[in-house]
Structures are given as structure tokens and as C-alpha cells.
C-alpha positions, 0 to 999 in steps of 0.5 A: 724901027728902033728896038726898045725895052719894056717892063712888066709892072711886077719888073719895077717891084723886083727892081725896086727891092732889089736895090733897096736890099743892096743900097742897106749893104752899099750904095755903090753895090746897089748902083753897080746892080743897076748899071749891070740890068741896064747893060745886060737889057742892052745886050739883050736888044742886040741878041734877044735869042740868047738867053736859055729857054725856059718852060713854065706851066702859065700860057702867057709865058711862051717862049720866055728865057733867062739871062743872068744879070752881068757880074751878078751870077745869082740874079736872073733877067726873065723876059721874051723876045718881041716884035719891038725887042725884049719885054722883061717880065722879072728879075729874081734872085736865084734861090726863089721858088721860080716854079711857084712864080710862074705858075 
């Protein structure tokens, strides 16, 4: 079976802002953000235990880790390791309040 990357919906939110924040700065910058999720999803596929483990009070959370995005040190990928390969369940900013995000 061919490993795949999913999405939680609240992932096409991050994604979404976070590129419409970058493109007022440059367009470019915010295509460089872009490539540099895809290319560290894609890392992920490869070798989905390497993110650091994370623990957080929701139960559905479990076994959820983080990786920073590749080139963008204060920017985080949350996701979990699957069956099929990874389901990303966000992608934040450092600075935000992740205990009050996963709550």
C-alpha cells in the first residue's frame, strides 16, 4: 500500500492563513512556506517516528508529535503516525497557546 498524507480540516485553515500572512510580506516567502510543509510531509512519509512526541490532555490526541516545518524554525507540523502514513492535525506558529489548542 502506497503511503498518503491527510489533512484535518482545521489543516487547510492553518495552511490558508498562514499563506495569506506571508503572501502580504512576498509572494515568494509564501510559496517558499508552502513547498517547505509539502517537503517536510514528505519527509514524514519516510520516517513518521521522527517528530518529538507530544503529550496533551485531549484523548483523541495520543501518540501525536511535532516537527518544525524545514527552513521555518518557528513554525510547527502536528500530526500522528498511521496505518496509511501520517494525518497532520495542525500547522502553528510557535508563539500560540498549544495547551489551550489541544485542550
Amino acid at each position: 500500500m502506497t503511503s498518503r498524507i491527510t489533512h484535518s480540516p482545521s489543516v487547510e485553515i492553518d495552511l490558508d492563513r498562514l499563506s495569506d500572512y506571508f503572501a502580504v510580506k512576498d509572494i515568494d516567502l509564501a510559496i517558499r512556506f508552502s513547498d517547505a510543509v509539502a517537503d517536510t510531509e514528505q519527509a514524514l512519509l519516510k520516517m513518521p517516528e521522527m517528530g518529538a512526541l507530544r503529550e496533551y490532555k485531549a484523548l483523541g490526541l495520543t501518540g501525536m508529535r511535532m516537527i518544525l516545518v524545514n527552513g521555518f524554525r518557528n513554525y510547527m507540523i502536528f500530526y500522528m503516525p498511521t496505518d496509511y502514513g501520517i494525518h497532520v492535525v495542525r500547522v502553528l506558529h510557535g508563539a500560540r497557546d498549544l495547551e489551550a489548542l489541544f485542550e
